[in-house]
One Martini backbone bead per residue (centre of mass of N, CA, C, O) as a GRO file, in nm:
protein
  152
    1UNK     BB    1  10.178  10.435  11.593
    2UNK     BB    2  10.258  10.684  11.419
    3UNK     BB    3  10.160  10.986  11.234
    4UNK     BB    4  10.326  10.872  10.951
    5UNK     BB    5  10.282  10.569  10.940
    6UNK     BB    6   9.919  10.559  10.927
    7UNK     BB    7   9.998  10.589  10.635
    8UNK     BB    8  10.109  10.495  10.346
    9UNK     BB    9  10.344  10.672  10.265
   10UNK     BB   10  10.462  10.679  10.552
   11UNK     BB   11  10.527  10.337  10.511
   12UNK     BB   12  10.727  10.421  10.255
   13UNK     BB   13  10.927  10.574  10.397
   14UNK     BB   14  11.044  10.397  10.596
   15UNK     BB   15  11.110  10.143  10.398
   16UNK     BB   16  11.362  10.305  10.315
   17UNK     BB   17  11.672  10.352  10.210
   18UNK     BB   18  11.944  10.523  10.178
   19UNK     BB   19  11.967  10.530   9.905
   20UNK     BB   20  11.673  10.656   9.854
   21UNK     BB   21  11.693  10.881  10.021
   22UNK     BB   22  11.920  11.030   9.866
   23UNK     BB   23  11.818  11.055   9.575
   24UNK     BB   24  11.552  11.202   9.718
   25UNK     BB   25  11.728  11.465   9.807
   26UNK     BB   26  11.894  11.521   9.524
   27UNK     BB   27  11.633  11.566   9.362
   28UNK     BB   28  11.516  11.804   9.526
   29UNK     BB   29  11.790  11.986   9.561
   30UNK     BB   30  11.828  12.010   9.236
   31UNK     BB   31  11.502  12.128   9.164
   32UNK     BB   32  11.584  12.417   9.275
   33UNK     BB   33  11.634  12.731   9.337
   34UNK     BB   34  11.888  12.718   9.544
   35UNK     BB   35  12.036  12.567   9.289
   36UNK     BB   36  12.063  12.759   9.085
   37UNK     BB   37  12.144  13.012   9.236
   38UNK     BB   38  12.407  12.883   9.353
   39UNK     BB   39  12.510  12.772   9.053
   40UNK     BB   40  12.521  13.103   8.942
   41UNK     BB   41  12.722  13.199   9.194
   42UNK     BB   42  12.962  13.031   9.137
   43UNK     BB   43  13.009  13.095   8.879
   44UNK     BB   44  13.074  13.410   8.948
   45UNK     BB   45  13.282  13.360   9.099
   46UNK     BB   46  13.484  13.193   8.958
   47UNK     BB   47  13.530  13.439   8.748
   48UNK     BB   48  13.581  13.646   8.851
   49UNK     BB   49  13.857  13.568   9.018
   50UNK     BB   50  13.989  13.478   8.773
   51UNK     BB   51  13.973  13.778   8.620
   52UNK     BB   52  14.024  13.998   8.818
   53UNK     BB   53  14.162  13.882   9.142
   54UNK     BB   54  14.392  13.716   8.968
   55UNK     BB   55  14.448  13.762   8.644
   56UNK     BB   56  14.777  13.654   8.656
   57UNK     BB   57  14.731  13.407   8.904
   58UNK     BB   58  14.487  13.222   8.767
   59UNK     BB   59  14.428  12.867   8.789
   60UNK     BB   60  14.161  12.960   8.534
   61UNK     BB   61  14.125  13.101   8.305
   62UNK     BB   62  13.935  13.234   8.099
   63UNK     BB   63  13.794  12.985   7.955
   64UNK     BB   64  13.748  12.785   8.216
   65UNK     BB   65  13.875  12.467   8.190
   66UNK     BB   66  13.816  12.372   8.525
   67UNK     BB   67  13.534  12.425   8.520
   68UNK     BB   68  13.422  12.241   8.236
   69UNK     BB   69  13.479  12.006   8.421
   70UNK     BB   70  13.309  12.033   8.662
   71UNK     BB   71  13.038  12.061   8.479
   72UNK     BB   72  13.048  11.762   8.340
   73UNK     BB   73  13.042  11.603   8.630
   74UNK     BB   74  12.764  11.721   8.714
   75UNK     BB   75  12.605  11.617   8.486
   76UNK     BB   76  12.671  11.342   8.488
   77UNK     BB   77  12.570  11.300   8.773
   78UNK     BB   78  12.259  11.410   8.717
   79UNK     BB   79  12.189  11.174   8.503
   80UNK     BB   80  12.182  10.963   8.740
   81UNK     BB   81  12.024  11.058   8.913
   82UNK     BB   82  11.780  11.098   8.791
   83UNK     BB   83  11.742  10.827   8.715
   84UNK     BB   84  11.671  10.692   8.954
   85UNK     BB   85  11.457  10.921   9.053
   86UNK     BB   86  11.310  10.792   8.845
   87UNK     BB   87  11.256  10.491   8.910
   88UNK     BB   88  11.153  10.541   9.174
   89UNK     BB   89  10.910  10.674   9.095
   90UNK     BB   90  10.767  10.460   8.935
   91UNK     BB   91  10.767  10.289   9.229
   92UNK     BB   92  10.571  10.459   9.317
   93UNK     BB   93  10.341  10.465   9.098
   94UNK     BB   94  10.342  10.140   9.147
   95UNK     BB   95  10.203  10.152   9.434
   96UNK     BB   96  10.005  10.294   9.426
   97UNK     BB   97   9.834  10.159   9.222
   98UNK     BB   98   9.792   9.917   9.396
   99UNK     BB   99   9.655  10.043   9.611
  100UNK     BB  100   9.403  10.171   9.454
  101UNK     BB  101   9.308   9.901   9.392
  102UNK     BB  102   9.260   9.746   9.666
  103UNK     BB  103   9.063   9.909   9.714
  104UNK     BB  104   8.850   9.906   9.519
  105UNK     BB  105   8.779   9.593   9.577
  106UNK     BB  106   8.715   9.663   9.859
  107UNK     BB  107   8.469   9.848   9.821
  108UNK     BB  108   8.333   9.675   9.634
  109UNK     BB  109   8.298   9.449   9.854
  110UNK     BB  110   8.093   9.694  10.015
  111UNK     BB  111   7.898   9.751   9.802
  112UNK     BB  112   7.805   9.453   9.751
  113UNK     BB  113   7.673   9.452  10.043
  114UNK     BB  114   7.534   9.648  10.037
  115UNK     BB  115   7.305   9.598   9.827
  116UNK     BB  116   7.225   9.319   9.994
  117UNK     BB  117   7.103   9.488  10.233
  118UNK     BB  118   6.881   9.651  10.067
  119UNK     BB  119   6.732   9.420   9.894
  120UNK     BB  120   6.648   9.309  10.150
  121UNK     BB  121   6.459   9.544  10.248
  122UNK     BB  122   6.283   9.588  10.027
  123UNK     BB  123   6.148   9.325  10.034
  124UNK     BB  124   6.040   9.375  10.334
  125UNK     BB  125   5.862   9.560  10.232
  126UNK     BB  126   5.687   9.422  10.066
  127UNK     BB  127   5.585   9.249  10.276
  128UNK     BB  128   5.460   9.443  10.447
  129UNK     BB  129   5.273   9.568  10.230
  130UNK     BB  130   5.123   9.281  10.189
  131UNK     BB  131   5.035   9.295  10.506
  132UNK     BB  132   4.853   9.540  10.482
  133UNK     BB  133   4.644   9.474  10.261
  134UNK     BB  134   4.538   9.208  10.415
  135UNK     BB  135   4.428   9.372  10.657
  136UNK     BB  136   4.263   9.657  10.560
  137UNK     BB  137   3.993   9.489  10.512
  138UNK     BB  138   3.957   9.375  10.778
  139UNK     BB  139   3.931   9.708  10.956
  140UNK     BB  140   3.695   9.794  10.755
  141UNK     BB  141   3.466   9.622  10.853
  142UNK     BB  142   3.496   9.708  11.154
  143UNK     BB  143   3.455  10.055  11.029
  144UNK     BB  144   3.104  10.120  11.013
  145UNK     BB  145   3.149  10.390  11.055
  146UNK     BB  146   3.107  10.733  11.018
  147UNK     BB  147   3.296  10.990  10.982
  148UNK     BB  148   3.421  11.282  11.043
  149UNK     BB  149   3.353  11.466  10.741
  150UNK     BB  150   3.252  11.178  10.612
  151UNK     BB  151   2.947  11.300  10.544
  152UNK     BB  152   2.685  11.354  10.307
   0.00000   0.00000   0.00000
């Protein structure tokens, strides 16, 4: 498995269809300062030259009726685009979401396994503690000589 695969993210851009990466290719230039700039040079140049350098044979004259058709097609086609992009995106934060459920429910049965393993510990210390304050008197009797340092 590759390492774009080995994460949930690559294996969910993995299995994109094309209609899917294309959404998603062109909701990313559409949003893209590339694209803003781009879109305010086009239009400047298609006025100069409707405007100046053509003046007199422009395709387009001032008012730039078949620019403003043209902007209407592509307002037109960005509200498709985006909304795709956007039903798009919801299917990716609802398949996240169901991810990190999942994700959750492991943690939470590994974390209940973890304090059963805790508590299971804990007892034995405790049994361990009770054998040893049992043996301890037993101990204390065989060692009835003063030891040094403790002697009044």
């Amino acid at each position: 498995m590759s390492e774009r695969e080995s994460t949930w993210h690559g294996q969910h851009q993995a299995g994109l269809s094309r209609g899917e990466r294309a959404a998603d290719y062109l909701r990313n230039g559409m949003g893209s300062w590339i694209f803003v700039g781009s879109f305010v040079l086009v239009m400047l140049v298609w006025a100069a030259v409707n405007s100046y350098l053509l003046a007199e044979d422009a395709w387009d004259p001032y008012p730039f009726i078949l620019l403003n058709l043209f902007l209407s097609m592509l307002a037109g086609l960005q509200g498709a685009i985006l909304l795709i992009a956007a039903k798009r995106q919801d299917a990716i934060a609802a398949a996240m979401a169901q991810h990190d459920y999942d994700t959750d429910v492991q943690a939470k049965t590994e974390i209940d396994r973890l304090m059963a393993i805790n508590s299971q510990q804990l007892e034995l210390l405790e049994e361990l503690r009770a054998l040893l304050r049992q043996q301890r008197p037993i101990e204390e009797d065989d060692d009835e000589k003063p030891r040094r340092g403790n002697s009044p």
